[in-house]
C-alpha positions in Angstrom: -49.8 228.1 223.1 -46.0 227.8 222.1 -46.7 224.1 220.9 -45.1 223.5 217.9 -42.5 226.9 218.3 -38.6 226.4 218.0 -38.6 227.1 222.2 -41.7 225.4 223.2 -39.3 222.5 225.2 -38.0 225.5 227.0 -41.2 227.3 228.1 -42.6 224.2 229.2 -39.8 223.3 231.3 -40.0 226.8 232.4 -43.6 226.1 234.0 -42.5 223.1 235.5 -39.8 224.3 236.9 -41.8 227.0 238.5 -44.3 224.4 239.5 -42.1 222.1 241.0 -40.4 225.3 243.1 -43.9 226.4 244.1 -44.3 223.1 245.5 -41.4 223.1 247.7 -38.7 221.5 245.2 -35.1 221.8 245.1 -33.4 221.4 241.7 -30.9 218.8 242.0 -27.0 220.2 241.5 -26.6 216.5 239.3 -29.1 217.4 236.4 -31.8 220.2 235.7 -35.0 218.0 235.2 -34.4 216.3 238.5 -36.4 217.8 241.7 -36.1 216.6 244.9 -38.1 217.1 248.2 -37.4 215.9 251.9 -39.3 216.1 254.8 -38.7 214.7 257.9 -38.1 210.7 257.0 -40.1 211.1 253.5 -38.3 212.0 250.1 -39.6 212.4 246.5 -37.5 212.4 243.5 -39.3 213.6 240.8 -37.0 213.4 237.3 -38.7 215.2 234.3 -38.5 214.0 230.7 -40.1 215.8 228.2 -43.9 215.2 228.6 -42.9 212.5 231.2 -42.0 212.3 234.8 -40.2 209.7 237.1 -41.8 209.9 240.3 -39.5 208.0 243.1 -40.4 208.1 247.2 -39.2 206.2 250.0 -41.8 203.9 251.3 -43.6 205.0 254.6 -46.0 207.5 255.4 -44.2 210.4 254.9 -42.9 209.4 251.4 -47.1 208.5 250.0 -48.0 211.9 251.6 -45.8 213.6 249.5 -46.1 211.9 246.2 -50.0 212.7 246.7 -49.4 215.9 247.2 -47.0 216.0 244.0 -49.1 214.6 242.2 -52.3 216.7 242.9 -50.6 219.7 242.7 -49.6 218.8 239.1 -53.1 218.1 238.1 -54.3 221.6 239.6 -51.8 223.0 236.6 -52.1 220.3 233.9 -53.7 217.1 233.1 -51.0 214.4 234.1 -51.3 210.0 233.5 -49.6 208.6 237.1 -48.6 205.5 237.0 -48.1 203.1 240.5 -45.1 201.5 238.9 -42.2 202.9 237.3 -41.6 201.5 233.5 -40.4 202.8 230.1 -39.3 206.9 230.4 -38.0 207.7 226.8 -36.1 204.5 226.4 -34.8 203.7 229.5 -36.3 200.9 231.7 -36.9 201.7 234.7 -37.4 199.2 237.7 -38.3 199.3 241.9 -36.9 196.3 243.6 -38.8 195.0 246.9 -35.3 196.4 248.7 -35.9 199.7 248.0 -33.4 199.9 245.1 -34.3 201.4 241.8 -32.6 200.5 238.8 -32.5 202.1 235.3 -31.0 200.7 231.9 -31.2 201.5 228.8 -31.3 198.3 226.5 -32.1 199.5 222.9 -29.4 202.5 223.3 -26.9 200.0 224.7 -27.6 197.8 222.0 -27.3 200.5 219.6 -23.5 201.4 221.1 -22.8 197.7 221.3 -23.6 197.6 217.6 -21.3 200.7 216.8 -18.8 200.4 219.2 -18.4 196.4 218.8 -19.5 194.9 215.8 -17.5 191.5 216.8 -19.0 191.5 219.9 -18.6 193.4 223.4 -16.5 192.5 226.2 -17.8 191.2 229.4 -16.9 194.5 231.5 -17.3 197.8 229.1 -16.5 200.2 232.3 -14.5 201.2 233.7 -12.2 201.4 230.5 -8.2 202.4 231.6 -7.9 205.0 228.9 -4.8 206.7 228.1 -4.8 209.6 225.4 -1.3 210.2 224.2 -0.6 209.4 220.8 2.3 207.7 219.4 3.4 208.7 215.4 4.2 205.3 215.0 1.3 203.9 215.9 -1.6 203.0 212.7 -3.9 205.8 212.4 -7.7 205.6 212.5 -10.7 207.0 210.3 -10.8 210.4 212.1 -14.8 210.6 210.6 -15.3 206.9 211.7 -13.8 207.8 215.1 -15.9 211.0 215.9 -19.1 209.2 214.5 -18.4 206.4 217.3 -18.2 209.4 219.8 -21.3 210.9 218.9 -23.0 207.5 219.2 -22.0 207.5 222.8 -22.7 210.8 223.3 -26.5 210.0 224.8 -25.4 207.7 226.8 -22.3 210.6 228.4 -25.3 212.3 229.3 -26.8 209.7 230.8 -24.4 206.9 232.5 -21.9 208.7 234.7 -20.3 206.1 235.1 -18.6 205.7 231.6 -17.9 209.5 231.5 -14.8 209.8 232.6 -13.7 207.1 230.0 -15.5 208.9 227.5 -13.9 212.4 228.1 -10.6 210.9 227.5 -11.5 209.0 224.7 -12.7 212.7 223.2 -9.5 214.2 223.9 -7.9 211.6 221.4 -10.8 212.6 218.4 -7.9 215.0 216.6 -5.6 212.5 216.3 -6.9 208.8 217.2 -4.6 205.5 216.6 -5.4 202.3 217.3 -3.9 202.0 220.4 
């Protein structure tokens, strides 16, 4: 019904939200579209992405229980496509290893920052970056606009790769004023 309406992303994750706690999921405290169960030795991790879903379990009985009954109590609600592998979730690749490791990257949007970020080419390690954020009035002074736009590019990828964001917060501090050191 709200399909097409300035709020319909919200009242859809409004159902599923209610779906998912129905169902005997916790929200994660780390991000608002990831549900987790547990029960006994089995856990499902279930990360919501617009009209998509991640669905991650441990691999014994327990785990398969409660993915089937994940998945069949979204179906009662809506009509869902679930897919035995993980793959492509808006952009980001996602991979299970035989070890039990899951792995997510995100090629084209890292290729897009790489692009931005470093149009000579990237350096080997690009985190964790030793940042400082004073500035110096001696010191060359950068396109303020150019600067900001470089921050925006990356801002996706704050939102996504916790691992850079501490590097990128203090690189924000610096967006008033940035140098080139």
């Amino acid at each position: 019904v709200s399909y097409g309406c300035a709020d319909a992303s919200r009242e859809w994750y409004e159902r599923i939200r209610q779906a998912m706690e129905e169902m005997g999921y916790q929200v994660s405290i780390y991000h608002p579209c990831l549900y987790v169960k547990r029960e006994g030795d089995g856990v499902v991790i279930a990360g919501i992405a617009t009209d998509d879903m991640f669905q991650g379990t441990t691999k014994n009985e327990t785990g398969r229980r409660l993915l089937e009954e994940l998945r069949t109590g979204l179906d009662s609600r809506h009509q869902w496509k679930h897919f035995e592998e993980p793959g492509d979730v808006l952009g980001a690749q996602i991979e299970a290893h035989d070890d039990g490791i899951v792995t997510m990257t995100q090629r084209a949007e890292m290729e897009k920052i790489k692009a931005v970020c470093y149009p000579e080419g990237a350096p080997v390690t690009l985190t964790p970056a030793n940042v400082g954020t004073t500035t110096n009035d001696m010191e060359e002074s950068v396109n303020v606009t150019a600067y900001k736009s470089k921050l925006g590019t990356l801002s996706y990828a704050r939102m996504t790769r916790h691992d850079i964001l501490p590097s990128l917060s203090k690189r924000s501090v610096a967006a008033t004023r940035p140098t080139k050191g």
